[in-house]
N, C-alpha and C positions, 0 to 999 in steps of 0.2 A: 185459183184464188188470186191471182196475177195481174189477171187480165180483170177481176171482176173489182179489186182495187182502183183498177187504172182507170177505166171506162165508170165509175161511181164517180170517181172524181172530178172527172171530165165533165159529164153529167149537170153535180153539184155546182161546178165553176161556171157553168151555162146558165145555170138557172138563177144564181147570184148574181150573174152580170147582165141580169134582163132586168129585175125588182125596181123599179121605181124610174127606169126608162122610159114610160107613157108618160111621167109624170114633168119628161125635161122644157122648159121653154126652149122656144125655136130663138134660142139669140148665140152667137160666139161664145159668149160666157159660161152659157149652161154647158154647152155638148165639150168646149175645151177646158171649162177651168171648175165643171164642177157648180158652178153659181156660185166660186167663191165662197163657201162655205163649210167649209169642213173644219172639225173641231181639235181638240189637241189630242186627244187619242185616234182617230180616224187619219188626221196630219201626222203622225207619228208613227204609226204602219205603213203608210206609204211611201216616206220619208227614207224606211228601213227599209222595205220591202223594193224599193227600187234601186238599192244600192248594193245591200246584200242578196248579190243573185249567182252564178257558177263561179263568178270569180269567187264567191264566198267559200262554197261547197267544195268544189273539185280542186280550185285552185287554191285555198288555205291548204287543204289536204295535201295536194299533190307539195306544195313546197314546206308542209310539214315534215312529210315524208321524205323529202331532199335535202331540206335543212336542219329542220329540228324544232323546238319549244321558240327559240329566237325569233322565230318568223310570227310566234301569236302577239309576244310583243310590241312587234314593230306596227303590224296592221291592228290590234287594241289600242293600244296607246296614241297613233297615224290618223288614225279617222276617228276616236276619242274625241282628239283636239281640233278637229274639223269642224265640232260643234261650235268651236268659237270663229270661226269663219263664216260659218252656216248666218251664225248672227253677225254676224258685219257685214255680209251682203245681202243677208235674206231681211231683216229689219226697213231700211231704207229702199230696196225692191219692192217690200209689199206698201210701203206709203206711199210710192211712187208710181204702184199699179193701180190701187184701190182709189188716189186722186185722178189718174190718167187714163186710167182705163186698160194699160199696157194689158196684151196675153203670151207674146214672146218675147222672150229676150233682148233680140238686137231690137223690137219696137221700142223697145225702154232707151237702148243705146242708139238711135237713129235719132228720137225725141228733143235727148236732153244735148247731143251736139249738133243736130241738124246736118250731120251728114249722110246721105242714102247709100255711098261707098261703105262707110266705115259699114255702117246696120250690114249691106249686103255682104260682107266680108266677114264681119262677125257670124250674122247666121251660117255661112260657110262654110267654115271652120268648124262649128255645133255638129252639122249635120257629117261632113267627111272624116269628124275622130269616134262620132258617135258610132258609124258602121262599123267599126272592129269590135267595138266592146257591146253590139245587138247582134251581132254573127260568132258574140263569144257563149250569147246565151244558146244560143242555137244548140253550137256545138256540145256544149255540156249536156243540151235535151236529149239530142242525139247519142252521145255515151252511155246514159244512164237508162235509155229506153233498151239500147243491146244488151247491158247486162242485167237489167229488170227480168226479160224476157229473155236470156241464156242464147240472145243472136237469132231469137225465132222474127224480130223485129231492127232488122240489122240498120247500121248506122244512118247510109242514105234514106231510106226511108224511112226512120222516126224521125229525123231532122224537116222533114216536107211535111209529115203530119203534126207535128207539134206547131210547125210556123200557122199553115189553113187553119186549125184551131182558132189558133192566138188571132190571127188577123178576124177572124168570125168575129169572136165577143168586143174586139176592138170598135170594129164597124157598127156595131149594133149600138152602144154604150156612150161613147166617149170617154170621158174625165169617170164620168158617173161609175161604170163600169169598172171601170180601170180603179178607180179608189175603195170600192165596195170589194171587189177581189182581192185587191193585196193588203185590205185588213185582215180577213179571211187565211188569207195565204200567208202573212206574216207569223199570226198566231200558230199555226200550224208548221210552220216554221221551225220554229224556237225550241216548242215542246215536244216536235217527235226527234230533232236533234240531241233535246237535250236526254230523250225517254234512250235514244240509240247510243249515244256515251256510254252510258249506264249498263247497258243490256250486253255489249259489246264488251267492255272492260270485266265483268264479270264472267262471259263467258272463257274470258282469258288467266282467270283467278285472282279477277282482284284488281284496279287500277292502283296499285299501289305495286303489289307484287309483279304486273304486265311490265310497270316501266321498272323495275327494276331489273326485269328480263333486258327488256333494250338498253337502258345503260351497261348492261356488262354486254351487249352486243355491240355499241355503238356509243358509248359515254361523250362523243362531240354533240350527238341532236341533244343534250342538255346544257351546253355552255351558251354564254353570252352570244359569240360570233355564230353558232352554230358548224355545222360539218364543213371542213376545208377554210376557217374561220371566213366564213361566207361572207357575214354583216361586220364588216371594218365598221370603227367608229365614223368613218367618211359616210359609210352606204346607212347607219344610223341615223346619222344627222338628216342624211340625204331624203331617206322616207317616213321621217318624222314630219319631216317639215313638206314634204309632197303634197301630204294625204291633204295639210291644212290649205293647198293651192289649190288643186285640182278638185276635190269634192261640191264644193259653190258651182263650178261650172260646167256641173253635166247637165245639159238641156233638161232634161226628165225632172232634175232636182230643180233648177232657178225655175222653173215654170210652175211648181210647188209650192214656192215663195209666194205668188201671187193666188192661189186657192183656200189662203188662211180665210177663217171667219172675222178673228180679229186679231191685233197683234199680242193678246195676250196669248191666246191658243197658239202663236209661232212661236213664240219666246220656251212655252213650256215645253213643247212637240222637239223645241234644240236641247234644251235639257235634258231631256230622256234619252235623245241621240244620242248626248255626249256620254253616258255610261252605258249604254247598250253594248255598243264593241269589246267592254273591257270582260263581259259575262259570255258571249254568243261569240267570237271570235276562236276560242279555245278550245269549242267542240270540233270543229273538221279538225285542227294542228292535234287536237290526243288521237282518234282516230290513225292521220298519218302518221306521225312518230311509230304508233303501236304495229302499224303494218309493216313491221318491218322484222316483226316476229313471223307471221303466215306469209309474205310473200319478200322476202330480201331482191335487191341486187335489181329493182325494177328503174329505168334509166326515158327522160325526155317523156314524151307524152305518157307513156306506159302508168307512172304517179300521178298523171291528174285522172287515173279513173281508180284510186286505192280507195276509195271510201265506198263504191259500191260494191267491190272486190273485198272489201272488208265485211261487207254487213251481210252479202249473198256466204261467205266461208263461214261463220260465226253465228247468224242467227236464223229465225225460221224464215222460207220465204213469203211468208203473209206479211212478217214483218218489215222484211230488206225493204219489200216491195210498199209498203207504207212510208217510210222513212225517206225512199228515192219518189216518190211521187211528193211527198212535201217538197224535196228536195227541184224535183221538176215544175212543182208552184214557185219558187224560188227567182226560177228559169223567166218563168211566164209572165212573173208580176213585173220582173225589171224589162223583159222584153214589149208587153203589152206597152209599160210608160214612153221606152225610146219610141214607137214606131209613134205613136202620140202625138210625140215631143217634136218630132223630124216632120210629121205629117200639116201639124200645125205650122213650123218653122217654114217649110217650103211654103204653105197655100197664102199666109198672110205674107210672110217676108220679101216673098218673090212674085208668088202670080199675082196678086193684088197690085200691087205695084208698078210691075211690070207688063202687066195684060188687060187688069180690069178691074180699077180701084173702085167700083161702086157696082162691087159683083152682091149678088142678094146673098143670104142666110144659107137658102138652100144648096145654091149651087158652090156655096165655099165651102159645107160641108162637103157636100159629095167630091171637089176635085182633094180635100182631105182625104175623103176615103180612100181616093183611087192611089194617091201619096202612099197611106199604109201598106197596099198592097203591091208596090213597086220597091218599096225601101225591103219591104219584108224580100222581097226574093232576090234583093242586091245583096243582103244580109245571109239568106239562105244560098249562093254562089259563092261566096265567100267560106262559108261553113264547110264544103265541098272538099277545098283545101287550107285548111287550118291551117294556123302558125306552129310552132315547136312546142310551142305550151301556152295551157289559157294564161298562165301569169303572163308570158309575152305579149300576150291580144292585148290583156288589159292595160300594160304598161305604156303601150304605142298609144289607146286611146287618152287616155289620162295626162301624158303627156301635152299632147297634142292640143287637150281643153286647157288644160295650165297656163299656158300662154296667156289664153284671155286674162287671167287674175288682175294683174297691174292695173292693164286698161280698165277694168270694168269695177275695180277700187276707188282707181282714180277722180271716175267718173261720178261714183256713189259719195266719197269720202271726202273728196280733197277739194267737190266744187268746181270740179271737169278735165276734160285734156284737149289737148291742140288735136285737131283733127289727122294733119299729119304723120306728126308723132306717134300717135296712137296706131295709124295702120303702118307705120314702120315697125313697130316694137312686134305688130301682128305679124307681120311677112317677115322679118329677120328672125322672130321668136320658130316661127316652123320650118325656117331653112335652115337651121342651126338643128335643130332635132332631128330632121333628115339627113343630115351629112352626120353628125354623129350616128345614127340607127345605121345607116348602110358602109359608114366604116369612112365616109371620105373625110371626116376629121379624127384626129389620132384620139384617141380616149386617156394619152398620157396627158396629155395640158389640164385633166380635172384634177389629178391630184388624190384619184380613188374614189373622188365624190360623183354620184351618175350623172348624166348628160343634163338632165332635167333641171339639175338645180343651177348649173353655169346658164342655161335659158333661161326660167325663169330670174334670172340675176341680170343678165344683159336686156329684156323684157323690162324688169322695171327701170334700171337706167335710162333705157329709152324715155319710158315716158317721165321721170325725173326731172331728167335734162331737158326735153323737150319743154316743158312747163316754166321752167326757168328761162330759158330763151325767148320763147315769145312772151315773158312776162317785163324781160327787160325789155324788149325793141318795143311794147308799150308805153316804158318809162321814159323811154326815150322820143 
């Protein structure tokens, strides 16, 4: 029953991501952005369905499981108000593509300052934070495919057949593809999540009586800080205000901005973002909390695989196996977008540019294709040896887009930034996050607040100051 789950699915996702493919024109527009045309429910699953992917799944769960209720919190409420980001960059992005024509990102920001560095630098950046967090989906396919199949499908190899998949319908589709499936897969999403809470807490008697098992086991995963008062009010503030820096700038989602039909359909598509988290957020964190009655004392990666280890102990396997293949569309929809994202990003940002700016249609698709499938296995070597937990992968990559924010505010909002300035605040914003990540700056000068937010804080300074600078030596 398992395998005839898996293999339907696969199947169905194939057959989805062929529909209306005869029907693409042969322009950049069509095969990357869709024609531009997607509406406010269509933009709205995608939207989700690229965001919420293993980090959602394994890794809510798994720091459920580590922390407690406090962790739904932060990431509901975190990326909630991302929505209001979403609109301060994605509004002025899509008027700024739909008049210019933009399809990636640094194209917008090469444009509007006329620098080819800063663009090349920006897309850069896109592309080397985006591999941690396309080798995080990987990896969560890969967990979820061994304990789907009880290791009859052991890690390394569902990780390589999930990527050949995914890279297939990619190739075949584009945008097209890519948005028609993670409609499909969003919906599917939500409702066998929310059908597995359900199914799950009752077979434990009850989600009412389950957690009050675990608070007399564990009464810290229900306080504010959570276990070990994990979340200080420093690390509250800290990922309150992350989620609203870093979510604009994940390649997958700004390249999104520009696929609206019109901006009414983007305006409504951020609305529905902004309370989506506070409802779909909470199902992996009850899941982990409750795993703590059937498997205690589970430590470091061990907790980002409690939600399949929950639902294989608890419920039938026809079912587990439904719930973790939504769960592995999940997987698919936000990995199908990055390799997109990265494949576009390289073929326009760099080879055009730099090899053959009056390359035909066909052949920019096809060195896109060949992108796909190069990023995919840089992504899939990666996956090989994983970080210490998906929450780490994600944090690194997250990070590391964050930087962009200021600049690309500045850019949108404020009526521009000095060219220089701007790739300073870029290059000091990611060497600062590197010395922090690897320990060569002391982590006491934050003050309990994480690294991220002293970057992005000296990030916008930069570009602040820089602005004001050249705005006098004009005056002068």
């Amino acid at each position: 029953m398992v395998y005839v789950i898996l293999i339907s699915y696969i199947f169905l996702t194939f057959i989805v991501s062929l529909v209306g493919v005869g029907k693409q024109e042969n322009t950049p527009e069509s095969y990357f952005l869709a024609n531009r045309g997607l509406k406010t429910i269509g933009l709205f699953f995608t939207i989700l369905a690229t965001n919420f992917s293993a980090f959602y799944f394994l890794g809510f769960a798994g720091e459920g499981y580590k922390i407690g209720y406090a962790h739904y919190t932060i990431m509901a409420f975190g990326t909630g108000l991302a929505a209001l980001s979403i609109y301060l960059i994605g509004v002025p992005v899509w008027k700024l593509g739909k008049e210019k024509g933009y399809i990636t990102p640094a194209e917008l920001i090469y444009d509007q300052t006329k620098s080819r560095w800063l663009g090349y630098l920006y897309a850069a950046v896109m592309v080397v934070f985006t591999l941690p967090y396309l080798s995080l989906q990987i990896v969560g396919g890969g967990y979820l495919l061994e304990n789907l199949t009880g290791g009859e499908i052991p890690y390394a190899f569902g990780i390589v057949l999930l990527t050949i998949f995914t890279i297939a319908y990619v190739l075949i589709g584009g945008m097209q593809s890519v948005a028609k499936t993670d409609l499909k897969q969003g919906i599917l999403v939500i409702l066998l999540m929310f059908i597995g809470v359900i199914i799950l807490s009752n077979q434990l008697g009850g989600l009412s009586e389950a957690n009050q098992a675990v608070y007399e086991l564990k009464p810290e995963l229900f306080s504010v800080e959570g276990i070990s008062g994990h979340y200080t009010p420093q690390k509250w503030i800290s990922f309150i205000v992350f989620w609203f820096f870093c979510i604009p700038m994940f390649p997958q989602l700004f390249i999104r901005f520009y696929i609206a039909k019109d901006l009414g359909h983007l305006k409504r598509s951020t609305i529905l973002y902004g309370f989506a988290p506070l409802i779909i957020s909470l199902f992996p964190v009850i899941i982990g909390v409750l795993g703590h009655l059937s498997f205690p004392g589970l430590v470091g990666k061990e907790s980002d695989q409690i939600l399949p280890m929950m639902l294989m102990e608890h419920t039938t396997d026809w079912f587990a196996a439904l719930v973790m293949t939504g769960a592995i569309a999940a997987f698919m929809s936000t990995l199908d977008s990055q390799l997109l994202a990265m494949s576009t990003i390289f073929t326009r940002d760099f080879y055009k540019p730099l090899v053959n700016d009056k390359i035909p249609f066909k052949k920019e698709v096809f060195i896109g294709r060949v992108m796909v499938v190069i990023f995919a296995l840089i992504g899939l070597l990666i996956a090989f040896k994983p970080f210490a937990t998906i929450f780490d992968m994600g944090k690194l990559a997250f990070g590391g887009l964050a930087v962009l924010f200021p600049l690309t505010y500045a850019i949108l909002r404020k009526g521009g930034v000095d060219v220089k300035w701007g790739i300073a605040s870029i290059i000091v914003g990611e060497l600062l996050l590197t010395a922090f990540y690897y320990g060569w700056l002391s982590k006491e000068i934050l003050m309990g607040f994480e690294s991220f937010m002293f970057v992005i804080l000296v990030c916008s300074i930069i570009v602040f100051i820089g602005n004001k600078v050249e705005k006098r030596k004009e005056l002068k």
